[in-house]
C-alpha positions in Angstrom: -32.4 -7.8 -26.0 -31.4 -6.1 -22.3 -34.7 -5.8 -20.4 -34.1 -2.5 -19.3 -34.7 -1.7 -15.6 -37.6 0.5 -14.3 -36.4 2.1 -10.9 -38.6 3.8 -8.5 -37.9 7.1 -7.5 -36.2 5.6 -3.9 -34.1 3.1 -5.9 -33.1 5.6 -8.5 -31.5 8.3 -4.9 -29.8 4.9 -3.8 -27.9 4.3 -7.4 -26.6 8.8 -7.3 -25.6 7.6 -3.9 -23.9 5.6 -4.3 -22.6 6.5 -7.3 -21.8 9.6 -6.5 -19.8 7.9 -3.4 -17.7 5.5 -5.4 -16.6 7.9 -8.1 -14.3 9.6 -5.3 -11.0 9.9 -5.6 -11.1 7.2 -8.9 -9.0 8.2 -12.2 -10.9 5.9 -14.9 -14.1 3.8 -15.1 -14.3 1.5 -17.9 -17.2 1.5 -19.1 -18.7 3.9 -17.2 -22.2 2.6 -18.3 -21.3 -0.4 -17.7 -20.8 0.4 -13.8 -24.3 2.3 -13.6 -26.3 -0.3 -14.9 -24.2 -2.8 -12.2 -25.1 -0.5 -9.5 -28.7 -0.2 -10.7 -28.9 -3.8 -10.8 -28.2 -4.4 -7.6 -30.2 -1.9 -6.0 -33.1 -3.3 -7.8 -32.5 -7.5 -6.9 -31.1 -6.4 -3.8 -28.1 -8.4 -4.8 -24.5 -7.2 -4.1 -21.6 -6.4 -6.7 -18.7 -8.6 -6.4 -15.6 -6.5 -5.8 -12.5 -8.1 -6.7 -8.7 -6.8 -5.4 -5.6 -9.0 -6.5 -2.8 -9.4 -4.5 0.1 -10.2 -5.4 2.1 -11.2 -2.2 5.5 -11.0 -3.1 6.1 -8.5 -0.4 4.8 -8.6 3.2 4.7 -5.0 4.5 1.6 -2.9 3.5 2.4 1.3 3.0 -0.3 4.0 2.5 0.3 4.1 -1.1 -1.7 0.3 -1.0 -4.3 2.0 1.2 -5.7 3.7 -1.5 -7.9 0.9 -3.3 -8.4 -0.7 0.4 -10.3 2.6 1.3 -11.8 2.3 -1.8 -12.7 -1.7 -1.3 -14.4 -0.2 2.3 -16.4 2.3 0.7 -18.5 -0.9 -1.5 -18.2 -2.7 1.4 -19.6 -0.1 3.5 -22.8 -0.5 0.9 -23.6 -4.0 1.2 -21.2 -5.3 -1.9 -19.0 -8.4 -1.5 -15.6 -8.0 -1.1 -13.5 -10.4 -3.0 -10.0 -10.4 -1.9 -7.8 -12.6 -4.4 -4.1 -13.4 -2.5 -2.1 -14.4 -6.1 -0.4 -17.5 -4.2 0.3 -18.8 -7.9 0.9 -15.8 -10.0 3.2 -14.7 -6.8 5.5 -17.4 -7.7 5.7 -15.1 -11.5 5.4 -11.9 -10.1 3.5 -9.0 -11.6 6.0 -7.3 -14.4 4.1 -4.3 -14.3 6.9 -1.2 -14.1 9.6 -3.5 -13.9 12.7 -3.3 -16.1 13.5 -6.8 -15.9 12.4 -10.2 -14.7 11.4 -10.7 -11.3 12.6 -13.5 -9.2 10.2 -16.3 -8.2 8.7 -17.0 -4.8 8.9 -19.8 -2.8 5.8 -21.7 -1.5 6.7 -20.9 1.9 7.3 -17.1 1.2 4.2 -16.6 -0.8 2.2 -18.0 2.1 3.9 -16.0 5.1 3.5 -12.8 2.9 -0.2 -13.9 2.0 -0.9 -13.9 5.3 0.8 -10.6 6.5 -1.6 -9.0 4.0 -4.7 -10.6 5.3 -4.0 -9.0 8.7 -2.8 -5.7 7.8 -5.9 -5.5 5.2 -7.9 -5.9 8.5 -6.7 -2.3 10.0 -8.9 -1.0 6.7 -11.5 -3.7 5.7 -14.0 -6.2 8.0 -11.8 -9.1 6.8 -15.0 -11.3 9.0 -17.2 -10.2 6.1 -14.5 -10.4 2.8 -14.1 -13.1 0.8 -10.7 -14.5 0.4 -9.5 -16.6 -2.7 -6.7 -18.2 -3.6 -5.7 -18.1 -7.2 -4.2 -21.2 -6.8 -7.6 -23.3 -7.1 -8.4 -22.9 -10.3 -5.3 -22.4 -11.7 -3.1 -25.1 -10.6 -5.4 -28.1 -12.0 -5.5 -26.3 -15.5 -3.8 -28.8 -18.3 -1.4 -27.7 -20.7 -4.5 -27.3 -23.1 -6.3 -25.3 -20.9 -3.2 -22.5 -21.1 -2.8 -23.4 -24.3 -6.8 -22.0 -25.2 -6.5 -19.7 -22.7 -3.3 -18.1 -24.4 -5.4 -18.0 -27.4 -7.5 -15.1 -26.4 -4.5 -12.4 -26.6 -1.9 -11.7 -29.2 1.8 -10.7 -28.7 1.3 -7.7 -30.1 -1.1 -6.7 -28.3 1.0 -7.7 -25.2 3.5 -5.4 -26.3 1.0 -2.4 -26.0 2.2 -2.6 -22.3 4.2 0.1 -21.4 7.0 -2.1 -19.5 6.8 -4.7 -21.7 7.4 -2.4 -24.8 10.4 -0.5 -23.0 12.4 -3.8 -22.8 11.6 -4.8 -26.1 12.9 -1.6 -27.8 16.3 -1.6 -25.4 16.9 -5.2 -26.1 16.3 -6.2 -22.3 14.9 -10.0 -21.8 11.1 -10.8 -21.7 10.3 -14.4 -20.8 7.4 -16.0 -21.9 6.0 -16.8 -18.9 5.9 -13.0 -18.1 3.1 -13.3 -20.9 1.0 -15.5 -18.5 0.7 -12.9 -16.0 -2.0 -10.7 -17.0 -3.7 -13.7 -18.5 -3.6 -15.7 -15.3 -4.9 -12.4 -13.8 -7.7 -12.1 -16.0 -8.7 -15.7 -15.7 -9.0 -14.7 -12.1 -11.9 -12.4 -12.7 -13.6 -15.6 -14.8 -13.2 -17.7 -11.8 -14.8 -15.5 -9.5 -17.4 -14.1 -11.9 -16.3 -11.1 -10.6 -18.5 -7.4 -11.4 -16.0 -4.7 -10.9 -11.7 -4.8 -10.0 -10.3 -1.9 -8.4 -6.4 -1.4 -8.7 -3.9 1.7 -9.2 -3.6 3.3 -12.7 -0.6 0.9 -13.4 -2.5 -1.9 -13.4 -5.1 -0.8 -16.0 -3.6 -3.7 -18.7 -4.2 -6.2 -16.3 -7.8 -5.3 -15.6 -8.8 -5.0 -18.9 -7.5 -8.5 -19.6 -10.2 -9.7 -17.0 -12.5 -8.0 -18.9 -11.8 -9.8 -22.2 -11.6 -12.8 -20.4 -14.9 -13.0 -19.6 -16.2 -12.2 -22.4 -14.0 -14.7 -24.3 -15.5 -17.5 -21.8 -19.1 -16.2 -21.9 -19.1 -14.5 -18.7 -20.6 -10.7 -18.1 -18.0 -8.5 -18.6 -16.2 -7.0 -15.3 -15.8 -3.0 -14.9 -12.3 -1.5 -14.2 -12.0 0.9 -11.8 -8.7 2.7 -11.5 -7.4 4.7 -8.5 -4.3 7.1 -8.5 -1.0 6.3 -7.5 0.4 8.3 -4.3 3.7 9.4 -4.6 6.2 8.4 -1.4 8.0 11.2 0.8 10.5 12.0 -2.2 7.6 13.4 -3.8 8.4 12.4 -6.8 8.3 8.3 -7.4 5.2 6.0 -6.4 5.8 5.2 -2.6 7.5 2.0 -2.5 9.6 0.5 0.5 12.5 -0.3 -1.9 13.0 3.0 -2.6 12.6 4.2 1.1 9.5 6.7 0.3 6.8 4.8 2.0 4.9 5.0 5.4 4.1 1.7 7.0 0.4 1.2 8.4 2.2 -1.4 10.3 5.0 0.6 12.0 5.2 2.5 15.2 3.3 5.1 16.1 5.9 7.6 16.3 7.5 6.3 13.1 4.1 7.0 11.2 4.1 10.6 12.4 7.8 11.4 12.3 7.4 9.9 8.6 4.2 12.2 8.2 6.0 15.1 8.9 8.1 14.7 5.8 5.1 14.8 2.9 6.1 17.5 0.8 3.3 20.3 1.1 1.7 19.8 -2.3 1.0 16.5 -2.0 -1.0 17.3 1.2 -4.2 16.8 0.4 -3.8 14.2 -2.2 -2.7 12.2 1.5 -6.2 13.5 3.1 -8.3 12.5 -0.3 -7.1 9.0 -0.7 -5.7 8.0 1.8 -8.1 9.0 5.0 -12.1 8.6 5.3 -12.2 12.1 6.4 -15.1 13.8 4.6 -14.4 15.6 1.2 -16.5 18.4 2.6 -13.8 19.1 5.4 -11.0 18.2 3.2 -12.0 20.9 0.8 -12.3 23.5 4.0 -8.9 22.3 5.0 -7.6 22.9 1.4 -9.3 26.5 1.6 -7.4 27.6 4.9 -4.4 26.3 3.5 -4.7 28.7 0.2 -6.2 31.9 1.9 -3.2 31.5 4.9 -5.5 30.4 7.6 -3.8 27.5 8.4 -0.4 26.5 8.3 0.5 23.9 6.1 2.9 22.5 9.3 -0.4 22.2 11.6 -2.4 20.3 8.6 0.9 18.2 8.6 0.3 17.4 12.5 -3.3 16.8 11.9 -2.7 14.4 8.9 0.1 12.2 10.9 -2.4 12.2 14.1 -4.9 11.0 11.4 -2.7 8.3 10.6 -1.8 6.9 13.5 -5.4 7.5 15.0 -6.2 4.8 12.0 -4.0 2.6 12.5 -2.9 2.1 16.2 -5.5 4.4 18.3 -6.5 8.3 19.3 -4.1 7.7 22.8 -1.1 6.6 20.3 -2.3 9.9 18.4 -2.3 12.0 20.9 0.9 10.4 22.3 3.1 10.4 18.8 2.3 14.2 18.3 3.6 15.4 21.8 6.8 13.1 21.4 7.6 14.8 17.7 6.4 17.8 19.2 9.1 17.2 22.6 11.9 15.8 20.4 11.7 18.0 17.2 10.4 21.5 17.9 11.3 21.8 21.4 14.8 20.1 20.3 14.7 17.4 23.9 15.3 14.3 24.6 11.9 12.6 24.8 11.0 11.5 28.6 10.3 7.9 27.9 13.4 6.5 25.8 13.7 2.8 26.0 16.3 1.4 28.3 18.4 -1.6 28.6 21.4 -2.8 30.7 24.5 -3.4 29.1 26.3 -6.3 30.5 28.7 -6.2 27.9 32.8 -5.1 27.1 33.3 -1.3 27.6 35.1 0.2 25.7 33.6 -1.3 22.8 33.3 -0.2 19.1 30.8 2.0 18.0 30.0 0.1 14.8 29.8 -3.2 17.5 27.7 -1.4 20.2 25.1 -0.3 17.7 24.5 -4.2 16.3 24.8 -5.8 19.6 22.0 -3.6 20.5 20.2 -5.0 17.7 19.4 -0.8 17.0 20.8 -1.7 13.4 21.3 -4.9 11.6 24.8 -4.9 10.6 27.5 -3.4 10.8 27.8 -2.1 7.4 24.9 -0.4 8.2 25.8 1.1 11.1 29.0 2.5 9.4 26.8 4.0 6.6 24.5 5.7 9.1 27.9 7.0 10.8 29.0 8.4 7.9 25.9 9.9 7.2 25.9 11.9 10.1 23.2 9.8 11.7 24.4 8.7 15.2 24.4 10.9 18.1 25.9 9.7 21.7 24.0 12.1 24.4 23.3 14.6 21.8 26.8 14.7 20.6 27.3 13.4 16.9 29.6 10.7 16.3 31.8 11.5 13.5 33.9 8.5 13.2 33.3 4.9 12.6 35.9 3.9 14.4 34.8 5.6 17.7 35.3 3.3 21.3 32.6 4.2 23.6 33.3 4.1 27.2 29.8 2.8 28.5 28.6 4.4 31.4 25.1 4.7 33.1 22.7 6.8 31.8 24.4 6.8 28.3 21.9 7.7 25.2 22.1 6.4 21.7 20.2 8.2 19.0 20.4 7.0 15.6 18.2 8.7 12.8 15.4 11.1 14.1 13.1 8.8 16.0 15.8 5.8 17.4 16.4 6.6 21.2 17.9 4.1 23.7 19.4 4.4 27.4 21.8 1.8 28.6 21.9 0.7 31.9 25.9 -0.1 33.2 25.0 -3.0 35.3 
């Protein structure tokens, strides 16, 4: 029988602290006993929780949408648990099938690695990466023999690996499912029997998988792991989970101005969902902010500002802030060319084609882009819109390229 634990009345304020702390912002805990008797235990043995995050590196650039469990990893970290930051270097070579319509293409070694690492350095904008454990999945499962996956396969049934929402979709429309698909949630869970790990965090999409570690452990005579879910944010569109294939997403890694310009565009409602899970401001502030918004006594435009400076402020500095918010304010309200447009002399043929000028420059990456952002309406030459593709621009000193909202550049006729 489960001694149970006596806490003194100082212990028992520390577990509603924290408690209290970790439960913001999270969708599901499962079990949620489970997770207080965790959190009492290690207030008691002063011994941290293990916290695991999987990533699955199969694409190198981190967006806000990720930054929501990162925040969430800071907050345990923030009280004394142990961060356990799993980089998938061998179930990125599968790739997660969660919310995918069909197979994914394997990784390389080499691409799996370079995005690894991309992640471990962006994480660090969020997280103390000095203090985070990092694994690599690899370790333990590479030397596994074929018996090993075949006992390990054992523990789950196809039908229940048809419960999955993905899964089940392609089954019904007659779409392919490869087996080795099946060894992705598995491999996942395993994870969480390597590491022994207490609680995983991840989005609401990936409650099958954490589950799996779960039943894992239990399966190899581990204590059981609790899940922890956190929302999904949905990407500028408003509409679909913010992704950089589908052009929604704000990178933590891109300029300054970018990340505001990009701010600017959240759709009103989804306001405050950015300020709760995605910023450390305080809920007590948040909720004032969502009060003025309601009773009219602030503009949802300024609270835009404030968020994108917020942003920016996170993940670049207070000076890039400060400095982001007067340029959108200079180029967007006031309708001006900003005062500090890059320049560049142009050595180069004049005339030349529009469509060239703009890859040359290296302001687009091809030319088929270039045409499309044409077309689009998307090019300006010294605030006059080029409407043709075909366009042969005279270069002369002084002259400014603008292509989207925040692209500037001056070329220098040398």
């Amino acid at each position: 029988m489960e001694k149970e634990l006596i806490l003194s009345a100082d212990q028992q304020a520390e577990v509603e602290r924290q408690i209290a702390h970790l439960q913001r912002g999270v969708v599901e805990i499962v079990p949620e006993d489970a997770f207080r008797k965790k959190v009492e235990q290690s207030v008691v043995t002063g011994k941290p929780l293990k916290i695991k995050l999987g990533m699955d590196p199969s694409a190198p650039d981190v967006h806000i949408g990720h930054t929501v469990v990162l925040h969430k990893l800071r907050q345990f970290q923030e009280l004394g648990h142990e961060i356990q930051m799993l980089i998938g270097d061998f179930t990125g070579r599968i790739g997660d099938p969660t919310g995918k319509s069909e197979t994914r293409k394997q990784l390389t070694d080499d691409e799996v690695k370079r995005n690894a690492e991309t992640y471990v350095e962006q994480y660090g904008k969020i997280l103390d990466m000095d203090k985070a454990k990092i694994y690599y999945n690899s370790e333990w499962l590479k030397p596994l023999t074929f018996e090993d996956v075949v006992l390990l396969a054992g523990n789950m049934t196809v039908a229940r690996m048809l419960e999955r929402d993905d899964f089940e979709k392609r089954y019904k429309s007659g779409q392919p499912i490869s087996i080795h698909e099946f060894f992705y949630p598995l491999m996942q869970g395993y994870d969480s029997v390597a590491l022994e790990s207490d609680i995983e965090v991840g989005g609401t999409d990936q409650k099958f998988n954490l589950l799996m570690g779960r039943q894992l452990q239990d399966a190899y005579g581990k204590e059981k792991q609790v899940a922890m879910t956190l929302p999904l944010i949905e990407g500028l569109d408003g509409e679909r989970k913010m992704s950089k294939s589908l052009n929604n997403y704000i990178g933590i890694d891109e300029s300054p101005n970018e990340i505001f310009g990009k701010s600017m565009s959240i759709p009103d409602e989804l306001m405050i969902k950015y300020y709760k899970l995605a910023t450390d401001l305080p809920m007590g502030e948040i909720e004032k902010l969502e009060a003025g918004i309601t009773n009219g006594g602030i503009h949802p435009r300024d609270a835009k500002m404030d968020l994108g400076a917020k942003f920016v402020e996170m993940y670049h500095s207070k000076e890039a802030a400060d400095e982001a918010k007067n340029y959108f304010q200079t180029v967007f309200q006031k309708r001006s060319l900003p005062t500090d447009i890059p320049q560049t002399d142009w050595t180069g043929d004049s005339p030349i084609w529009i469509v060239d000028l703009l890859v040359e420059l290296k302001i687009l990456s091809s030319k088929g882009e270039a045409r499309r952002m044409i077309q689009n309406g998307g090019v300006k030459i010294n605030e006059e819109k080029v409407e043709d593709v075909q366009l042969q621009v005279e270069v002369e000193d002084g002259l400014v390229l603008q292509v989207g909202k925040r692209k500037f550049m001056k070329l220098n006729r040398k």
